[in-house]
N, C-alpha and C positions, 0 to 999 in steps of 0.2 A: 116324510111321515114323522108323525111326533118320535122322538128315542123313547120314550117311558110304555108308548106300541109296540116298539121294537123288540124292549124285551119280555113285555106281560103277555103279550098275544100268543105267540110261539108256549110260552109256558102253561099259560090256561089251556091253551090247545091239548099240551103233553098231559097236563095232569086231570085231563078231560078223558082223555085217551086211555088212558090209565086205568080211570073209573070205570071206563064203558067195556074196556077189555075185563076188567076183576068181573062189572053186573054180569056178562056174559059168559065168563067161565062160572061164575055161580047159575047159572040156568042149568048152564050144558052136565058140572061134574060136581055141583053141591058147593057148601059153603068154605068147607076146609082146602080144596084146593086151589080155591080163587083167592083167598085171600093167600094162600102160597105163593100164587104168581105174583100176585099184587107187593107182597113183602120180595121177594127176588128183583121187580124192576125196581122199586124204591132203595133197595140195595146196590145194585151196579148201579144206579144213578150215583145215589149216594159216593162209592170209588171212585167213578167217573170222576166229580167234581174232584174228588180227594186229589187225583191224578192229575189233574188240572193245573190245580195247586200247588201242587208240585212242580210242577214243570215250569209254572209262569215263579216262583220262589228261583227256581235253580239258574232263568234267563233273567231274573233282573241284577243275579251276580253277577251276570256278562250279561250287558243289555245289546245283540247285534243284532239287526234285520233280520239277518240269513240266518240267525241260530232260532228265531219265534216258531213257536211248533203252532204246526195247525189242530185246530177246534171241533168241537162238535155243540150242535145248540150255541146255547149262546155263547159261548167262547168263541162258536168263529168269529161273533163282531167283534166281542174282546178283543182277540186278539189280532186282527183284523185293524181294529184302531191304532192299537200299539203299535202296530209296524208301522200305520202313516205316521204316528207320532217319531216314530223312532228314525224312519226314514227321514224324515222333517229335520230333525235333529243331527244326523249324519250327514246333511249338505249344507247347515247353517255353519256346523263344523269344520267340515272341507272347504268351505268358503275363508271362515274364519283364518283355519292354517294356513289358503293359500295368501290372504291378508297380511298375515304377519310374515310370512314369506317372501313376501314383496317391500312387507315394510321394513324388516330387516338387513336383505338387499343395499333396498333404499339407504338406510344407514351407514352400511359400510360403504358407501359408495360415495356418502357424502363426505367435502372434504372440512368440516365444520365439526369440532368435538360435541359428543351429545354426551350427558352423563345423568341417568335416573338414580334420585336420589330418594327416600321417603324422610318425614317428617324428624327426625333423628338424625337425617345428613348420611344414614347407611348406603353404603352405594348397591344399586340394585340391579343395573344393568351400564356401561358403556360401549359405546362404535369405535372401533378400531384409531378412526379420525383422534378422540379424547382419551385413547392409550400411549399414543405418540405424544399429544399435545404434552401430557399430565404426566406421564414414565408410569399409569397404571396397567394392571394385568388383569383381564376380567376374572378368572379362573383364580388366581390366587387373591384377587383385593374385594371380593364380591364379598357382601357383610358386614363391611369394615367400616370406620367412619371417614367419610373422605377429610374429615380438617385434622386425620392423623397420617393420612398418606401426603397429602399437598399443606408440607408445613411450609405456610408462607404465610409472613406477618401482614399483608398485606391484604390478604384473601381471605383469614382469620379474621379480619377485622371487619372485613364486608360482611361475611359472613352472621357475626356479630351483632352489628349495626340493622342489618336489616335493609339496608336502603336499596335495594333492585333493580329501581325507575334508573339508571346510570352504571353502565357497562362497567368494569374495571379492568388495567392496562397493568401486567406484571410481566417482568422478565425468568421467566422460570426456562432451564435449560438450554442457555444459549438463546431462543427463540423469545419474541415477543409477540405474548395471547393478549385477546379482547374477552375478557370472559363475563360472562351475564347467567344469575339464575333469575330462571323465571315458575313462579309458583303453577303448579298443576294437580290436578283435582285439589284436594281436602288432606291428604296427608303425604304427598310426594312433590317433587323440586325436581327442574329439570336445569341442569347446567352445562349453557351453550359456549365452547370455547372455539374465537377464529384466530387463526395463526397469521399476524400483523408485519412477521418479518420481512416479507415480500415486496409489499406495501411502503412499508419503513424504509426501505433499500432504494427500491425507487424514487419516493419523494426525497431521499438524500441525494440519489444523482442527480434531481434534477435543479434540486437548491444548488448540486455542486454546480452543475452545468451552467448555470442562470450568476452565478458568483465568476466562474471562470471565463466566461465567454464576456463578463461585463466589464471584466480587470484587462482582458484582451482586447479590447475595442477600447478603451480606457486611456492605453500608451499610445497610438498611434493619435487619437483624436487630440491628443492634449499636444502633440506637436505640429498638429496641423493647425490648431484654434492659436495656439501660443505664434507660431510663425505670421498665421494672417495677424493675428495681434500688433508684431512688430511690424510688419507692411503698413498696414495701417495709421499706428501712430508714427510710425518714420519713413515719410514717401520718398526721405534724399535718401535710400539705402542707394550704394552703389550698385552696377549691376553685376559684378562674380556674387558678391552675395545676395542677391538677389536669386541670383539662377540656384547659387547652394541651396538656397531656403526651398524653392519649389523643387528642385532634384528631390528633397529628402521628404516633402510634402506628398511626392508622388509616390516615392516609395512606401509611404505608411498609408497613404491609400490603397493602394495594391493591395498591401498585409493585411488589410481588413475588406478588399471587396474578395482576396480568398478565403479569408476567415469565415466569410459570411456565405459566399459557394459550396463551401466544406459544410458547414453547421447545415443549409440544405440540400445538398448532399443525404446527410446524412441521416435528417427529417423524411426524404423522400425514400430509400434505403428500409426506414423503421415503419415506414405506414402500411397499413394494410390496401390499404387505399389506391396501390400501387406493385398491381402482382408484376413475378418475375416473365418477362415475355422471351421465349425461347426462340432461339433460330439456332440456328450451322456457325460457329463460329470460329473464322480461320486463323487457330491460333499463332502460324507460324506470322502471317504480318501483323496481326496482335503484337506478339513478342517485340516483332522487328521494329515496329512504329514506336513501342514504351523503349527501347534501346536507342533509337535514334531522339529520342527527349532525353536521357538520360547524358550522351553524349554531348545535346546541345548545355544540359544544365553545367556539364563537367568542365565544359570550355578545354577540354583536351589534360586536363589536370591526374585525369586518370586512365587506366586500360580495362574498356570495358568488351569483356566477349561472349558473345551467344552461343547458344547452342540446342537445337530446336531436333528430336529423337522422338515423337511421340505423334498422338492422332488428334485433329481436332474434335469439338465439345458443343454439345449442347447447351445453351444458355444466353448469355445477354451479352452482348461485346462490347458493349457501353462501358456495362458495369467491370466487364471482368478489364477494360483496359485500365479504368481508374483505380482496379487493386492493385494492378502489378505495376502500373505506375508509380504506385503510391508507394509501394516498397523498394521499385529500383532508384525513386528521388532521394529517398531515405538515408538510401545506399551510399549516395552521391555525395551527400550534405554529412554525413558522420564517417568521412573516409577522407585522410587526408592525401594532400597531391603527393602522386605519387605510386595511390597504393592501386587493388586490384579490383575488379568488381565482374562477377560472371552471372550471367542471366541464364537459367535453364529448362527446358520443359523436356518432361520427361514421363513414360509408363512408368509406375511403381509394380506394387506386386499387383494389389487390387485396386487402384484410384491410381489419380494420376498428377503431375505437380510440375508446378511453376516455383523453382527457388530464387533466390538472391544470393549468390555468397558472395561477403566481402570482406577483406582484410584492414578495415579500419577499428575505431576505438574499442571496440566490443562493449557489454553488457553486463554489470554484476547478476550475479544470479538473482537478489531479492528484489532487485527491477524485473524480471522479467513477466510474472503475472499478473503486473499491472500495465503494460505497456499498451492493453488495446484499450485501456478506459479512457477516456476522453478529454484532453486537457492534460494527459499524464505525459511528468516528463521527466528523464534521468539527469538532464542538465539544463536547466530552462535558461540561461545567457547564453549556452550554445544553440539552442533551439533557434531563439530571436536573432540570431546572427546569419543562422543558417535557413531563414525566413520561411523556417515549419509555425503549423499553426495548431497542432497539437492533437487533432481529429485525423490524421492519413492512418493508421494504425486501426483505429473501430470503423473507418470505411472500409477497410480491408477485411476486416472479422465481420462485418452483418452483409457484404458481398458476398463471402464466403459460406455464410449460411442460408442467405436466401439459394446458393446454389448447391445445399444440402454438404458442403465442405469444412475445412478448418485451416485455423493458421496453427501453425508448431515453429518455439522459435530454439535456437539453439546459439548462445555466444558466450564468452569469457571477457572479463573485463583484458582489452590489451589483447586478444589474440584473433579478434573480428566477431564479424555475425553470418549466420543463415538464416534466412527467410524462409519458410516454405509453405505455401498454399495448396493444399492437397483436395482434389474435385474427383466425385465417382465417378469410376472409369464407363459405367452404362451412362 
C-alpha cells in the first residue's frame, strides 16, 4: 500500500468518527454537549500526541531497540519503523565491532610493524609488531608526531622527500627495519615496518658458508692440481717421490670428499624435505660402536672408557650415531697422547645424555658460543692437522634439535672439555 494511505486513511477515518460521534450527540443531548465531547476527544488527542513526543524526544537520547515504547495510531508505524531502522543499525554495528575485532586481532598478530598515521605525520594508531620495531608506546605516543619520536636522519629525510615508490633500510635499535609509508585515504599514511635482521643473518651465513667452504676446497685442490702439474711436466720423477706426491694427493682427497659428506650432511639435517624418522634406538651398541671408532682414530694413543647407565631412545640412529661420533672424534683429535677420554650415557633428572669428557687442550670461554657455527674454529692449523673439517660441531647441534635436544659445552682453556648432548627422557 501506498505510505501517504497509510497514514491519511486511519486519520480521515478518526476525524470522521469524530464528527459523526459530535453530529450524534447533538441529536441525542443538544448542541452544548456535543460539542463538549467533540473538544475533550480533540484534547486527549491532542496530549496523546504531546506524550508521544515526548517519549520518542527522551529515546532518541538513548536511541535502543528495547527501550522504543509502543504506539497508538500512527505512532505504532512510527515507531514501528524506527525500530526496523534501529534494529538495522545495531547489527551493521555489531557487525562492524566484530570487523574491527578481528581486524585488530589480525594486527597484533601480525609480525609486520603497521603504524596509522594522518596527514600531519600524528600517530593514530600502532600494532604491537611497530612498538617493538620503533621503541613506541601506543598509550603514551598516540598524538604525537612520529618524526619526533623516531629521530632518525634517515627516515627524516624520506619522510621529507616524499619519495614512497622505494622501501627504506635503517638500523634503529640493534635491529635492521624495511620500512615503507604508503598513502591511505586523503588525509592518513600508513607506515609499514619488517624487521630484516633475521633475513640479514642468514644471507651472511650463507656468503660465510659459500666463502668458507670455497677456501676449504681451495687447499686441498691446489695440491692436488700443483702435484699432477709436476707429474706431468716431469715423468723422470723417481718413484719414493712419486709414491710421496700421490700419498699426500690422496690424503687431500679425502679432506675434501669429507668436507663435502659433512656440508651434505648437514644440507640433508637442515631441510625440511627430510623429516626425523623414529625407531627404538639401542643406545648402548650406539655408544659402543662410536667408541670403537674412536679407539681406532686413537691408534691406542689415548684411554678411552664407556660407560652406558641409562635407557634407550626414540629417534634416528643414523643421525644420533653421527653426533656422538662427531664429538667423541673431536675428543680424540684435541687430546694429546696420553691424555683421557670417557664416553657416557646417562638419566639426568629430566632428559637424558650422552657426554664426552676429556682432559685435552680445553676451550677459552669466548670460543665457546661460537663453536657450533660452521667453519668455526679455535685453532684452524690444529684443526687441518687434525683433519676436522669444520662442520662436526652444527651436525651435532641441528641433530640435536631435530631430536627436540641440545648441546651444552663446558671447558677451560688447559683443563679439558665436556661435551654433553641432552635428549628428552619421553
Amino acid at each position: 500500500m501506498n505510505p501517504k494511505l497509510v497514514f491519511w486513511v486511519p486519520a480521515v477515518l478518526r476525524a470522521a468518527g469524530t464528527a459523526l460521534l459530535g453530529l450524534l450527540s447533538w441529536w441525542i443531548a443538544g448542541p452544548v454537549p456535543a460539542l463538549t465531547l467533540v473538544l475533550v476527544i480533540v484534547v486527549a488527542a491532542l496530549v496523546a500526541q504531546l506524550v508521544y513526543l515526548k517519549q520518542l524526544g527522551d529515546w532518541l537520547n538513548d536511541p535502543e531497540s528495547i527501550k522504543l515504547p509502543d504506539g497508538w495510531g500512527a505512532w505504532t508505524d512510527i515507531f514501528a519503523r524506527l525500530y526496523r531502522l534501529r534494529r538495522g543499525d545495531e547489527r551493521n554495528q555489531a557487525e562492524l565491532t566484530e570487523w574491527l575485532a578481528r581486524f585488530r586481532q589480525a594486527m597484533h598478530l601480525l609480525p609486520e610493524g603497521v603504524a596509522i598515521m594522518d596527514d600531519v605525520l600524528f600517530l593514530e594508531w600502532c600494532n604491537p609488531a611497530a612498538e617493538k620495531h620503533l621503541g613506541l608506546t601506543l598509550e603514551r605516543d598516540k598524538g604525537r608526531r612520529v618524526t619526533n619520536l623516531i629521530r632518525h636522519p634517515e627516515f627524516i629525510d624520506y619522510i621529507i622527500l616524499g619519495r614512497y615508490e622505494q622501501p627504506l633500510t635503517l638500523s634503529i635499535r640493534g635491529r635492521k627495519l624495511v620500512c615503507q609509508i604508503i598513502p591511505f585515504e586523503n588525509r592518513r599514511q600508513i607506515l609499514v615496518t619488517h624487521d630484516a635482521t633475521e633475513t640479514e643473518r642468514i644471507e651472511e651465513m650463507r656468503r660465510d658458508f659459500i666463502a668458507n667452504a670455497s677456501h676449504e676446497l681451495r687447499t686441498p685442490l691446489t695440491v692436488v692440481v700443483g702435484f699432477l702439474e709436476i707429474a706431468v711436466n716431469d715423468p723422470g720423477l723417481d718413484a719414493a717421490t712419486r709414491k710421496a706426491h700421490l700419498s699426500l694427493m690422496t690424503e687431500q682427497a679425502e679432506r675434501m670428499q669429507r668436507l663435502i659428506e659433512d656440508m651434505l650432511t648437514l644440507s640433508r639435517l637442515e631441510s625440511t624435505d627430510a623429516p626425523l624418522k623414529r625407531e627404538v634406538v639401542d643406545v648402548k651398541a650406539v655408544v659402543e660402536s662410536v667408541a670403537a671408532e674412536a679407539r681406532a682414530l686413537s691408534g691406542g694413543r689415548h684411554d678411552i672408557t664407556v660407560a652406558i647407565d641409562g635407557p634407550d631412545v626414540m629417534g634416528s640412529a643414523e643421525e644420533l650415531r653421527s653426533a656422538f661420533g662427531n664429538l667423541a672424534s673431536n675428543a680424540v683429535r684435541y687430546t694429546p697422547a696420553g691424555g683421557t677420554i670417557a664416553l657416557r650415557w646417562q638419566r639426568g633428572e629430566d632428559e637424558l645424555q650422552f657426554s664426552v669428557a676429556d682432559s685435552g687442550i680445553g676451550i677459552d670461554r669466548q670460543h665457546i658460543a661460537r663453536l657450533t657455527e660452521r667453519f668455526y674454529r679455535v685453532d684452524k692449523s690444529r684443526s687441518r692437522e687434525t683433519q676436522g673439517t669444520g662442520l662436526g660441531l652444527a651436525i651435532v647441534k641441528h641433530v640435536l634439535l631435530r631430536h627436540g635436544g641440545k648441546l651444552s659445552i663446558a671447558s677451560e682453556a688447559g683443563q679439558g672439555s665436556t661435551f654433553t648432548a641432552s635428549l628428552p627422557a619421553n
